[in-house]
PDBQT receptor file of N, H, CA, C and O in Angstrom, charges set to zero:
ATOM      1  N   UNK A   1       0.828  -1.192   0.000  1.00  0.00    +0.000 N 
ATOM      2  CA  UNK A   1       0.000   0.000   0.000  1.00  0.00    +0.000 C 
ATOM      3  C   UNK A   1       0.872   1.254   0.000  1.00  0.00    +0.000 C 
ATOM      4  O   UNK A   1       2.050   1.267   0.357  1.00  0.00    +0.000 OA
ATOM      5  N   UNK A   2       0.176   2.309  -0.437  1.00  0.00    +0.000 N 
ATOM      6  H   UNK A   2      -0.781   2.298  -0.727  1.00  0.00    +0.000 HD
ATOM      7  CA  UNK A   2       0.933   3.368  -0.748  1.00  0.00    +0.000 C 
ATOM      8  C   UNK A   2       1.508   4.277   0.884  1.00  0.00    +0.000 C 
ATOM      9  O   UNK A   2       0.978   3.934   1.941  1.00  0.00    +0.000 OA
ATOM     10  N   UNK A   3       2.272   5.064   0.882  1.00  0.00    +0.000 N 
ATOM     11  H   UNK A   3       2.702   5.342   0.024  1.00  0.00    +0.000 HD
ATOM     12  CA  UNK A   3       2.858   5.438   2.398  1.00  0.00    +0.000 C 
ATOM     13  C   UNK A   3       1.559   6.717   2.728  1.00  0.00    +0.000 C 
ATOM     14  O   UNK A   3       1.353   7.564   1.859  1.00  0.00    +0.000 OA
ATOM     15  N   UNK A   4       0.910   6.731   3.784  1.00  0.00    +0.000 N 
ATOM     16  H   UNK A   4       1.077   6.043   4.490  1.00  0.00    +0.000 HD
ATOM     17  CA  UNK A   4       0.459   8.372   3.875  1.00  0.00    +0.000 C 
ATOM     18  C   UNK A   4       0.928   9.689   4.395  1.00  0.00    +0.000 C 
ATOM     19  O   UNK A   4       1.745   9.636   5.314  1.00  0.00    +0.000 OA
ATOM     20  N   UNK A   5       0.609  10.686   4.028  1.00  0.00    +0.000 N 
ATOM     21  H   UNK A   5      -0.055  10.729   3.282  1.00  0.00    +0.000 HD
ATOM     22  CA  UNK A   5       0.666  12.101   4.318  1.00  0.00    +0.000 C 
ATOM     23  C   UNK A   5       0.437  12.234   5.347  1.00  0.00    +0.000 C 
ATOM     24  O   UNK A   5      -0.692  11.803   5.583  1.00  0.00    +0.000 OA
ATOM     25  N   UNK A   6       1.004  12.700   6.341  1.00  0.00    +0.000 N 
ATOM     26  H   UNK A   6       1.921  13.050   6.149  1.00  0.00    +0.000 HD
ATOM     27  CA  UNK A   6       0.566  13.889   7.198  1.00  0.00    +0.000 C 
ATOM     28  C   UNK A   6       0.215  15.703   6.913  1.00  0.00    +0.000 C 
ATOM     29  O   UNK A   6       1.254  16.289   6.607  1.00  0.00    +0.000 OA
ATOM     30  N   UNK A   7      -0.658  16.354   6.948  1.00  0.00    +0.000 N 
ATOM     31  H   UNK A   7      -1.502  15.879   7.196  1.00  0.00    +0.000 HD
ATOM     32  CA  UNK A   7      -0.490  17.754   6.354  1.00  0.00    +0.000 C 
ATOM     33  C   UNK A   7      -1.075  18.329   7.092  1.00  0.00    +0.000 C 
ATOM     34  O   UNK A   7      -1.769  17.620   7.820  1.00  0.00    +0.000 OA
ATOM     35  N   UNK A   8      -1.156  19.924   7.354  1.00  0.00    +0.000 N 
ATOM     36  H   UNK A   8      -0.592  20.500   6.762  1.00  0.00    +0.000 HD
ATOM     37  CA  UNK A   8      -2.069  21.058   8.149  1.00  0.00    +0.000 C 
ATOM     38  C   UNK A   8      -1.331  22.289   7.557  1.00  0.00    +0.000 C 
ATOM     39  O   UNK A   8      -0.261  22.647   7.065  1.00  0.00    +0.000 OA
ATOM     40  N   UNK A   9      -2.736  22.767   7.958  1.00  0.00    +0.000 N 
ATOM     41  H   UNK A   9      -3.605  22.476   8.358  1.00  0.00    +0.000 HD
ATOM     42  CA  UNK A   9      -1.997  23.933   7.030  1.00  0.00    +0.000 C 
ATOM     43  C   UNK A   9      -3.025  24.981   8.091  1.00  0.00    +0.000 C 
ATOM     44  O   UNK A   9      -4.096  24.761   8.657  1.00  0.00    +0.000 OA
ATOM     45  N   UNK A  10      -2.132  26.173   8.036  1.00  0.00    +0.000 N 
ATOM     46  H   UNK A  10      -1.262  26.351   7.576  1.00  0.00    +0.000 HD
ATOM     47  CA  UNK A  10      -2.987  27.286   9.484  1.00  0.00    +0.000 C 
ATOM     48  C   UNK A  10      -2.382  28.029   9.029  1.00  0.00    +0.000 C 
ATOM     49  O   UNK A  10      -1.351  27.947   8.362  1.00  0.00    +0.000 OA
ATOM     50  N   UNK A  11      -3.363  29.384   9.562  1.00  0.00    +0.000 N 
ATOM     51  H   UNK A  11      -4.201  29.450  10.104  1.00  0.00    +0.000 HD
ATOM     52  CA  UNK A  11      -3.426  30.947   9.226  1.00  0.00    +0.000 C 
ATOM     53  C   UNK A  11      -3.748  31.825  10.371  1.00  0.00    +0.000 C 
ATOM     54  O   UNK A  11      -4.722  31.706  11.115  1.00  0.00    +0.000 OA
ATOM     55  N   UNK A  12      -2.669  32.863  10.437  1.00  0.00    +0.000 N 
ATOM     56  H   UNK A  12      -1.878  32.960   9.833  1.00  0.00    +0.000 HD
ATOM     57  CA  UNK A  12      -3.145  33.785  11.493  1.00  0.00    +0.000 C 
ATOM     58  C   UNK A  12      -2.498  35.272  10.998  1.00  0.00    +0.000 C 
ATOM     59  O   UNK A  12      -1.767  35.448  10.023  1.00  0.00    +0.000 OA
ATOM     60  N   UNK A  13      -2.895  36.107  11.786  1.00  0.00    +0.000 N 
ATOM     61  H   UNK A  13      -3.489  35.965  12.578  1.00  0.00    +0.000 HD
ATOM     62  CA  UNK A  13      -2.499  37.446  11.788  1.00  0.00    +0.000 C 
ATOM     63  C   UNK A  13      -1.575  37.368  12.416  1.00  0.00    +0.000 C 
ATOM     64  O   UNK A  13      -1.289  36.367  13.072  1.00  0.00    +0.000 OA
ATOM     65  N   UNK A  14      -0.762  38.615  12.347  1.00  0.00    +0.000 N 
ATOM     66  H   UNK A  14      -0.994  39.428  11.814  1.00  0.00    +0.000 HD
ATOM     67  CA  UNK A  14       0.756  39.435  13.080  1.00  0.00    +0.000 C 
ATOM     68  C   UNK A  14      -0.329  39.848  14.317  1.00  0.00    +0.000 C 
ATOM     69  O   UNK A  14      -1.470  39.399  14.430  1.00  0.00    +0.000 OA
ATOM     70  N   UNK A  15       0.360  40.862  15.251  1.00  0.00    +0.000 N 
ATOM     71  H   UNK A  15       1.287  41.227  15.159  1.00  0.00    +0.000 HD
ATOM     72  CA  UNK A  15      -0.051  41.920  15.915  1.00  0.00    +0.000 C 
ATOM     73  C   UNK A  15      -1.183  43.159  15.207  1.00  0.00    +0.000 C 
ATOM     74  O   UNK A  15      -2.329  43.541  15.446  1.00  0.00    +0.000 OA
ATOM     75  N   UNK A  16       0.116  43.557  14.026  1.00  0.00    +0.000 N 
ATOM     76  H   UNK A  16       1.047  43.246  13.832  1.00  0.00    +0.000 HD
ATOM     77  CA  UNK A  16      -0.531  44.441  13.028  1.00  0.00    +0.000 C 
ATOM     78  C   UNK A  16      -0.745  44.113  11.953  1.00  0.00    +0.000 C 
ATOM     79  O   UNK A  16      -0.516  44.740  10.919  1.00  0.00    +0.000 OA
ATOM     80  N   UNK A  17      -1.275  42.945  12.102  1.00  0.00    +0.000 N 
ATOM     81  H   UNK A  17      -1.461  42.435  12.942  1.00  0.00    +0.000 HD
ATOM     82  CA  UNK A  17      -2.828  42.648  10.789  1.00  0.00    +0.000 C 
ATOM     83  C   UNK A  17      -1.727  41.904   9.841  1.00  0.00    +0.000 C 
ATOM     84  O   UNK A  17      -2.342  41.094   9.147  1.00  0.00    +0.000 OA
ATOM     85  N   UNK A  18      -0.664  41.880   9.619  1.00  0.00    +0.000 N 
ATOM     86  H   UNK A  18      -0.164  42.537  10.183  1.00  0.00    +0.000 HD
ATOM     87  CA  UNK A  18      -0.305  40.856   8.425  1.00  0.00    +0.000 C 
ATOM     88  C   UNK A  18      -0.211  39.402   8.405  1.00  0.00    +0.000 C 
ATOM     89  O   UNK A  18       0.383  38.640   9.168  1.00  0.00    +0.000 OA
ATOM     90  N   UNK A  19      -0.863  39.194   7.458  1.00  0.00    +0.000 N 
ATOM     91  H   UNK A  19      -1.345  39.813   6.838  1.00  0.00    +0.000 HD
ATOM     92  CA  UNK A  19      -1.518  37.305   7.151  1.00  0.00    +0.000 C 
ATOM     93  C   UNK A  19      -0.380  36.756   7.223  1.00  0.00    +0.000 C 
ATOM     94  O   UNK A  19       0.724  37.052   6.765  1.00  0.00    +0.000 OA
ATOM     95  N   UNK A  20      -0.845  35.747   7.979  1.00  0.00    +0.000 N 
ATOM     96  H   UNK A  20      -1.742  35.507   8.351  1.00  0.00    +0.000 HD
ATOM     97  CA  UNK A  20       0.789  34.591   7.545  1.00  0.00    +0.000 C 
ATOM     98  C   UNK A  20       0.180  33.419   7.531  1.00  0.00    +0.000 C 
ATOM     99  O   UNK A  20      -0.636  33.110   8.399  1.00  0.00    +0.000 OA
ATOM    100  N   UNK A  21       0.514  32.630   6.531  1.00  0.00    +0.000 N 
ATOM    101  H   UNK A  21       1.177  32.881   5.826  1.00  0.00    +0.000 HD
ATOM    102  CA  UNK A  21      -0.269  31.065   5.883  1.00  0.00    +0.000 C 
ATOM    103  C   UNK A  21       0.980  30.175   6.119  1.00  0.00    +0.000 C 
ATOM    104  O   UNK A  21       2.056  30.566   5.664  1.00  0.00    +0.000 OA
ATOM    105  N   UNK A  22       0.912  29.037   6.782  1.00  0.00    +0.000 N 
ATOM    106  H   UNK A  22       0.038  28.720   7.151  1.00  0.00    +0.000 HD
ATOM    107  CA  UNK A  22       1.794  27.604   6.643  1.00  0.00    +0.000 C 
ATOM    108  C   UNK A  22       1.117  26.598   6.625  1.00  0.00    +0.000 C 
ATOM    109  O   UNK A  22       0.302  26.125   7.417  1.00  0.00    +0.000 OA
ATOM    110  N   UNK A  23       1.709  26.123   5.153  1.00  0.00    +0.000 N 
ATOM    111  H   UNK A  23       2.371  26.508   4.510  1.00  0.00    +0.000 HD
ATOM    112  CA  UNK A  23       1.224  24.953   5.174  1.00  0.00    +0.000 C 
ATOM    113  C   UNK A  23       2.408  23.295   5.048  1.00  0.00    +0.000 C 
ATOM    114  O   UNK A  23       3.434  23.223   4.372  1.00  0.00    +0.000 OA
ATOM    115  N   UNK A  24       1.904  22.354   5.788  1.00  0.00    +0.000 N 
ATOM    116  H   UNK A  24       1.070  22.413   6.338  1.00  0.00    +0.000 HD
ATOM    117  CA  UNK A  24       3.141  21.741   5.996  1.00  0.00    +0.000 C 
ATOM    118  C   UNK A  24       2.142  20.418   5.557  1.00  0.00    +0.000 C 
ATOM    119  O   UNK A  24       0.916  20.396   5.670  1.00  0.00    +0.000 OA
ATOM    120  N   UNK A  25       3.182  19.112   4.921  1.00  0.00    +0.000 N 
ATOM    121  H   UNK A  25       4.178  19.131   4.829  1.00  0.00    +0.000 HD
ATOM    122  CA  UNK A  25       2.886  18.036   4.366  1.00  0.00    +0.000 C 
ATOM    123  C   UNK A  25       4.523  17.303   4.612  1.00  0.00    +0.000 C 
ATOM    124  O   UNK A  25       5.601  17.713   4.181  1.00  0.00    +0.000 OA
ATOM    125  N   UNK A  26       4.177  15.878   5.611  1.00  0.00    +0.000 N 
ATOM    126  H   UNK A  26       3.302  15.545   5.961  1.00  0.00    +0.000 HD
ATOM    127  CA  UNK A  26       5.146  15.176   5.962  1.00  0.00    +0.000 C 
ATOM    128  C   UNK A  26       5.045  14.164   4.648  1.00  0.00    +0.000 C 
ATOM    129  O   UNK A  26       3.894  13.802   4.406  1.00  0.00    +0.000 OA
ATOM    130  N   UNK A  27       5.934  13.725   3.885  1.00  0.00    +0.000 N 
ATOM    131  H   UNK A  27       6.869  14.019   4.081  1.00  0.00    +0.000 HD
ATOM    132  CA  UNK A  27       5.396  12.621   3.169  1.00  0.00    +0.000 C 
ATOM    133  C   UNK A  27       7.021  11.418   3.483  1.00  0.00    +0.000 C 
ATOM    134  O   UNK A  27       8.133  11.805   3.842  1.00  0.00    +0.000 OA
ATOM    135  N   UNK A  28       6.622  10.079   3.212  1.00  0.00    +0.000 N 
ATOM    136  H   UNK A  28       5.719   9.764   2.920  1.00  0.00    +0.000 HD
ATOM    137  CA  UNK A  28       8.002   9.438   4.155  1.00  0.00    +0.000 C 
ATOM    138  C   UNK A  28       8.164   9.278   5.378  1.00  0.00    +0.000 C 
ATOM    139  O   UNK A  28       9.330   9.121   5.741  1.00  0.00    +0.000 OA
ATOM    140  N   UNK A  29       7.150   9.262   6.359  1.00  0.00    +0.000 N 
ATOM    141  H   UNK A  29       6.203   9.390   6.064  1.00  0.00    +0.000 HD
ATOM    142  CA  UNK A  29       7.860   9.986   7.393  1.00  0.00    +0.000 C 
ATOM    143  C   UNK A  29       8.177   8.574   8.276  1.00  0.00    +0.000 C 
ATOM    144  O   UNK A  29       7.658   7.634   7.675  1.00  0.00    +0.000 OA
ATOM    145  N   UNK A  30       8.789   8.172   9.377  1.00  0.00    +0.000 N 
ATOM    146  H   UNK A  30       9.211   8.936   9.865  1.00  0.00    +0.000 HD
ATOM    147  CA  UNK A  30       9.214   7.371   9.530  1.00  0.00    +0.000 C 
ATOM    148  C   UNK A  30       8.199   6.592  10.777  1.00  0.00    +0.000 C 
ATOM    149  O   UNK A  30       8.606   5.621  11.415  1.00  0.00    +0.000 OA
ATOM    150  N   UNK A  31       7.010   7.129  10.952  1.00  0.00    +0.000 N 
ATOM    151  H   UNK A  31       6.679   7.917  10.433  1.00  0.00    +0.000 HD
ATOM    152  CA  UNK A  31       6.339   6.571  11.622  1.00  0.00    +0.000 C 
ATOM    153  C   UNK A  31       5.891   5.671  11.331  1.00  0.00    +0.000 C 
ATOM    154  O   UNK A  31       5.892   5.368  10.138  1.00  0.00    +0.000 OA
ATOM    155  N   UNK A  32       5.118   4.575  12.599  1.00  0.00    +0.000 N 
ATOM    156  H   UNK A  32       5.117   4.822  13.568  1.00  0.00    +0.000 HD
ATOM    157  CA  UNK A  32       3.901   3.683  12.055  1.00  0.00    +0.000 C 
ATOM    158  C   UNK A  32       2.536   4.320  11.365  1.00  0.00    +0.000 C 
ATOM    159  O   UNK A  32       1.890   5.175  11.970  1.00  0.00    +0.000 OA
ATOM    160  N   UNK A  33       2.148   3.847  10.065  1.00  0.00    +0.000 N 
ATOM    161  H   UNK A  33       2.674   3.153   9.574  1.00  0.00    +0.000 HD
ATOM    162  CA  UNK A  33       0.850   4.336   9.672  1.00  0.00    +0.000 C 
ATOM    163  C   UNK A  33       0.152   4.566  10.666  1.00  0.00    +0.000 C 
ATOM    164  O   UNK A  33      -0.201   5.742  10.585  1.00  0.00    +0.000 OA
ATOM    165  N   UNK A  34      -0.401   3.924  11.909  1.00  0.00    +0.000 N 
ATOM    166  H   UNK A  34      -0.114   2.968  11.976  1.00  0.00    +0.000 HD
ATOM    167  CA  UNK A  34      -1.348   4.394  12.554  1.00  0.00    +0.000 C 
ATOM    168  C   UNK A  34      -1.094   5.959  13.408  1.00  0.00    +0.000 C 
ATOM    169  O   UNK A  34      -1.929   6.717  13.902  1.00  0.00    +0.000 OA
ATOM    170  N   UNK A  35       0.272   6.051  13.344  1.00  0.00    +0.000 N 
ATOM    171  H   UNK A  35       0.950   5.435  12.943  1.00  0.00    +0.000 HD
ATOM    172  CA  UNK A  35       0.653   7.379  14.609  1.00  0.00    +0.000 C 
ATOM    173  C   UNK A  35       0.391   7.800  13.164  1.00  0.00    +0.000 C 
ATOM    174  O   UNK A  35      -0.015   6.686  12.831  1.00  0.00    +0.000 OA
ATOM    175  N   UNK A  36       0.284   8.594  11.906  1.00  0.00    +0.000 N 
ATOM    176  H   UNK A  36       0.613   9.499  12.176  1.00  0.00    +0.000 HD
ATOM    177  CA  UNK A  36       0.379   9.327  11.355  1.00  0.00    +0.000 C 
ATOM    178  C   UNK A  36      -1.060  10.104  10.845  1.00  0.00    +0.000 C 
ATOM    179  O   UNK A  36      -2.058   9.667  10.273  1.00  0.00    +0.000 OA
ATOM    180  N   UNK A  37      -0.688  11.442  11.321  1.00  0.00    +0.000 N 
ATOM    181  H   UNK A  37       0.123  11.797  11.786  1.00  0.00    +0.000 HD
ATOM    182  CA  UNK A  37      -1.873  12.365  11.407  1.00  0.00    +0.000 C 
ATOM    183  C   UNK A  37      -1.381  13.517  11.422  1.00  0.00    +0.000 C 
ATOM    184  O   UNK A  37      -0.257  13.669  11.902  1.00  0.00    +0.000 OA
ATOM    185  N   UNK A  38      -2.066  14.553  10.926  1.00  0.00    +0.000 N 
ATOM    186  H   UNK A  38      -2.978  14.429  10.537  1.00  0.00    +0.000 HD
ATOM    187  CA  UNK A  38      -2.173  15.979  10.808  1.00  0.00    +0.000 C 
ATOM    188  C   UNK A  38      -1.631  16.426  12.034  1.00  0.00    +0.000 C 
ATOM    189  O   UNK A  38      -0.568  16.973  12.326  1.00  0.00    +0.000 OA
ATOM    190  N   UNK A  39      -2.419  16.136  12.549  1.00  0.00    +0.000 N 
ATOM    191  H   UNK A  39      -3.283  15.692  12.312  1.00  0.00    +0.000 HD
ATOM    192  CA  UNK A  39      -2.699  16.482  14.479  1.00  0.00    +0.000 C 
ATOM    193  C   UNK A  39      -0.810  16.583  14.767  1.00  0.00    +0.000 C 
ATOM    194  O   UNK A  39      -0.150  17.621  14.826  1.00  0.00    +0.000 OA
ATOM    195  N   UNK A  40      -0.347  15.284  14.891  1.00  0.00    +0.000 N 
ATOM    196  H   UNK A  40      -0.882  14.441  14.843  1.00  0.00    +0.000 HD
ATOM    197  CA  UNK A  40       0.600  14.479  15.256  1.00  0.00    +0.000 C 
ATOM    198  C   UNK A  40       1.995  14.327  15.010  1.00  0.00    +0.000 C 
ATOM    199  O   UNK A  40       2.846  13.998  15.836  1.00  0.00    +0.000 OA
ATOM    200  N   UNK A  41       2.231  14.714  13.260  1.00  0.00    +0.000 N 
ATOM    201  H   UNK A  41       1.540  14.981  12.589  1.00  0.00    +0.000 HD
ATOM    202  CA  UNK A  41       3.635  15.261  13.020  1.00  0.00    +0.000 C 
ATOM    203  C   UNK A  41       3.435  16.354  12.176  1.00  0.00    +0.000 C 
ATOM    204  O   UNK A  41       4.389  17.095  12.414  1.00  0.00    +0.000 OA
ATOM    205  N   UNK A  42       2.638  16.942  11.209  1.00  0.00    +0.000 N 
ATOM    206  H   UNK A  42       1.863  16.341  11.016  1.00  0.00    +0.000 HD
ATOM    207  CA  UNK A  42       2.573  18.039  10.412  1.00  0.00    +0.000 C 
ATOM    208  C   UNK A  42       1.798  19.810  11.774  1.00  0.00    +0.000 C 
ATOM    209  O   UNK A  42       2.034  21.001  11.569  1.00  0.00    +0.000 OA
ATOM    210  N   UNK A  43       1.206  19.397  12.599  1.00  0.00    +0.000 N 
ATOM    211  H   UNK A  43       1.013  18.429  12.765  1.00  0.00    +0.000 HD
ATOM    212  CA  UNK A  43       0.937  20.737  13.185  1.00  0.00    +0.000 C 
ATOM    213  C   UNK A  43       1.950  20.639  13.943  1.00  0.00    +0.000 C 
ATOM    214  O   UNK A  43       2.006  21.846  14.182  1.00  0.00    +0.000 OA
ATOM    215  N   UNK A  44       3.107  20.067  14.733  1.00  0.00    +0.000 N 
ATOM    216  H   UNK A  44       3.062  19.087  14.539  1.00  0.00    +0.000 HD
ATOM    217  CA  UNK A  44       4.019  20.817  15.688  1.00  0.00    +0.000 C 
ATOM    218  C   UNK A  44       4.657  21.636  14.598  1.00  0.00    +0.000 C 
ATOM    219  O   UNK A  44       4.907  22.806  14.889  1.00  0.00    +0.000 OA
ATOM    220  N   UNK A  45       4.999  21.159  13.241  1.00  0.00    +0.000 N 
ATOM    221  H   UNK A  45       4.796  20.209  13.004  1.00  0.00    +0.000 HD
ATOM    222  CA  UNK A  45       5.919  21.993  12.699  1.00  0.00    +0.000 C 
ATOM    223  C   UNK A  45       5.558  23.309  12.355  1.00  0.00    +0.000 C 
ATOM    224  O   UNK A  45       6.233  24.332  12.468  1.00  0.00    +0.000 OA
ATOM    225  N   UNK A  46       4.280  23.150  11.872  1.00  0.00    +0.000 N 
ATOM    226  H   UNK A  46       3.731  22.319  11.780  1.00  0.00    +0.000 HD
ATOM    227  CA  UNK A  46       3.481  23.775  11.664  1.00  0.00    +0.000 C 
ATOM    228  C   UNK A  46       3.286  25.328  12.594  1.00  0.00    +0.000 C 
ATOM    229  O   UNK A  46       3.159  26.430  12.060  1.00  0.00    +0.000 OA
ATOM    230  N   UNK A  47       3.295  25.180  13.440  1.00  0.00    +0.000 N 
ATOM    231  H   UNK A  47       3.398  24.285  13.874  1.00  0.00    +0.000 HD
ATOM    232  CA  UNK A  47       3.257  25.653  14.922  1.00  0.00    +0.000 C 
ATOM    233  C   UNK A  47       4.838  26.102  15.196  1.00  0.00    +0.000 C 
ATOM    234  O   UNK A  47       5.092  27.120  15.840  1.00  0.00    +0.000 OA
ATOM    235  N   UNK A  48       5.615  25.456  14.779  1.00  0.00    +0.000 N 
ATOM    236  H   UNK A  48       5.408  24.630  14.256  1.00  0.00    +0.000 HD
ATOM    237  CA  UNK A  48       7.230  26.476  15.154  1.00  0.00    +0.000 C 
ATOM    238  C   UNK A  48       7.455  27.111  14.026  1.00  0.00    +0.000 C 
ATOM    239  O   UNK A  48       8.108  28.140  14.203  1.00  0.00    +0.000 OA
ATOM    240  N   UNK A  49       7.129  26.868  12.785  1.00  0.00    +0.000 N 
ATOM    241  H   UNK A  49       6.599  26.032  12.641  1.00  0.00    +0.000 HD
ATOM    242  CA  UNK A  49       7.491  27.792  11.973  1.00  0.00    +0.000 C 
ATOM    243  C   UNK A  49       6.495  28.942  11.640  1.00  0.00    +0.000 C 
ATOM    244  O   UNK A  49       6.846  29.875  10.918  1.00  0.00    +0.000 OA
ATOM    245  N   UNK A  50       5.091  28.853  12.244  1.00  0.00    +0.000 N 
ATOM    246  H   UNK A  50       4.806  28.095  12.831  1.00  0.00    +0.000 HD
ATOM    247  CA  UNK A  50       4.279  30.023  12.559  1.00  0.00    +0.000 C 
ATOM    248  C   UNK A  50       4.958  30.996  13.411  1.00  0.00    +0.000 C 
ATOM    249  O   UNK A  50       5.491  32.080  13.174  1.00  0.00    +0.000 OA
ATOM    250  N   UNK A  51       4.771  30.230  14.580  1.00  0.00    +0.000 N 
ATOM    251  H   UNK A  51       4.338  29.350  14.773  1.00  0.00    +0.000 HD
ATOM    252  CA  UNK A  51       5.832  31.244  15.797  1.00  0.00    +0.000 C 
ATOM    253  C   UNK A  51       6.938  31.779  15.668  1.00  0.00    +0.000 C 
ATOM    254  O   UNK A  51       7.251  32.800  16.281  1.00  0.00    +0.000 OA
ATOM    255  N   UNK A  52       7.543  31.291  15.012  1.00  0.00    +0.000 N 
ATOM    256  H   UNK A  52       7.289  30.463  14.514  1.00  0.00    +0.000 HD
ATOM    257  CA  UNK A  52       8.676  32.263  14.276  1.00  0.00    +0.000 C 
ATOM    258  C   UNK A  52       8.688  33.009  13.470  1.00  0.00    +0.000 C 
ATOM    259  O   UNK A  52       9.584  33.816  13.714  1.00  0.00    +0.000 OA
ATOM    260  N   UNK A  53       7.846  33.396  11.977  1.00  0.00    +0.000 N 
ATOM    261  H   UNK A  53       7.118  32.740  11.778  1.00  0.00    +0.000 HD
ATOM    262  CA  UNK A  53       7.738  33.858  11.558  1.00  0.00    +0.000 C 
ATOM    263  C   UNK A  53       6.596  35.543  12.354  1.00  0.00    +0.000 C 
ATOM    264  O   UNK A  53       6.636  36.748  12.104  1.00  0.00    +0.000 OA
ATOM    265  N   UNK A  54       5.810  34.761  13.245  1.00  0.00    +0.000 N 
ATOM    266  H   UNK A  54       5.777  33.782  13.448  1.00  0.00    +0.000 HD
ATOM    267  CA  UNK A  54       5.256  35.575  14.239  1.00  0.00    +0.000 C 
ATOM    268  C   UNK A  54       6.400  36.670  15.203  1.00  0.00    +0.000 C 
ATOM    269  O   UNK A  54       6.326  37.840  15.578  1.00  0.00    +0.000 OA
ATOM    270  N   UNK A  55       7.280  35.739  15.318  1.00  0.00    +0.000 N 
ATOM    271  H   UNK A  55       7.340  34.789  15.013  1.00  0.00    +0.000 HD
ATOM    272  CA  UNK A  55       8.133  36.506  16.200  1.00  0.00    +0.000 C 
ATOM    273  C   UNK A  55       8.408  37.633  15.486  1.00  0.00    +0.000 C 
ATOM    274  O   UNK A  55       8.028  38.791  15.660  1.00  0.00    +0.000 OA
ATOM    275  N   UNK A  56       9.321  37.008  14.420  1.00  0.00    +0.000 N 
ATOM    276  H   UNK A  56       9.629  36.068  14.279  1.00  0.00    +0.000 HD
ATOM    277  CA  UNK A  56      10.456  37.904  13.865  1.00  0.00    +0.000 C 
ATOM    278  C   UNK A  56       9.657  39.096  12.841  1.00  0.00    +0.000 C 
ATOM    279  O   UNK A  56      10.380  39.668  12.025  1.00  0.00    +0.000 OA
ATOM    280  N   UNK A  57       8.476  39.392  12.877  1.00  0.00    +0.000 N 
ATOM    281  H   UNK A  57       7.888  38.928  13.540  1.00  0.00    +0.000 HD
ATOM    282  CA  UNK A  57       7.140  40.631  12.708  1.00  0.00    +0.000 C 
ATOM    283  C   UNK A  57       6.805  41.538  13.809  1.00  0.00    +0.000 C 
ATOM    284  O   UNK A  57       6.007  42.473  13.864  1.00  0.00    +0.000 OA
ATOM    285  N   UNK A  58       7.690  40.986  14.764  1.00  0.00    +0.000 N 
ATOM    286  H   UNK A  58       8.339  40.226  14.720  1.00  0.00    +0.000 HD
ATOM    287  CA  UNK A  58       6.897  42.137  16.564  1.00  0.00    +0.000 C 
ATOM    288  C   UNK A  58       8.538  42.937  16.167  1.00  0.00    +0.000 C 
ATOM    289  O   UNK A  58       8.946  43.880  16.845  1.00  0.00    +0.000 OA
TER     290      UNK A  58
């Protein structure tokens, strides 16, 4: 069977209003099919490279 994706993709504002979009897609990843989920390895990353890009806008 074919391997699956993990993906999420999230959107938020700066402080002062500028959009910031990430979207992240694990493909390969070295888990068991069942741990693999959106939730699970694609939003932490998801989530540090928001916050950073958040940061480095203040």
């Amino acid at each position: 069977s074919e391997k699956p994706y993990a993906w999420f993709i999230s959107y938020a504002k700066t402080d002062n209003g500028s959009p910031v979009a990430v979207a992240v897609v694990v493909e390969d990843g070295n888990a068991n099919r069942d741990d693999i989920s959106g939730g699970g390895l694609a939003a932490p990353i998801a989530r540090d490279v928001m916050k950073a890009v958040i940061d480095s806008k203040q």
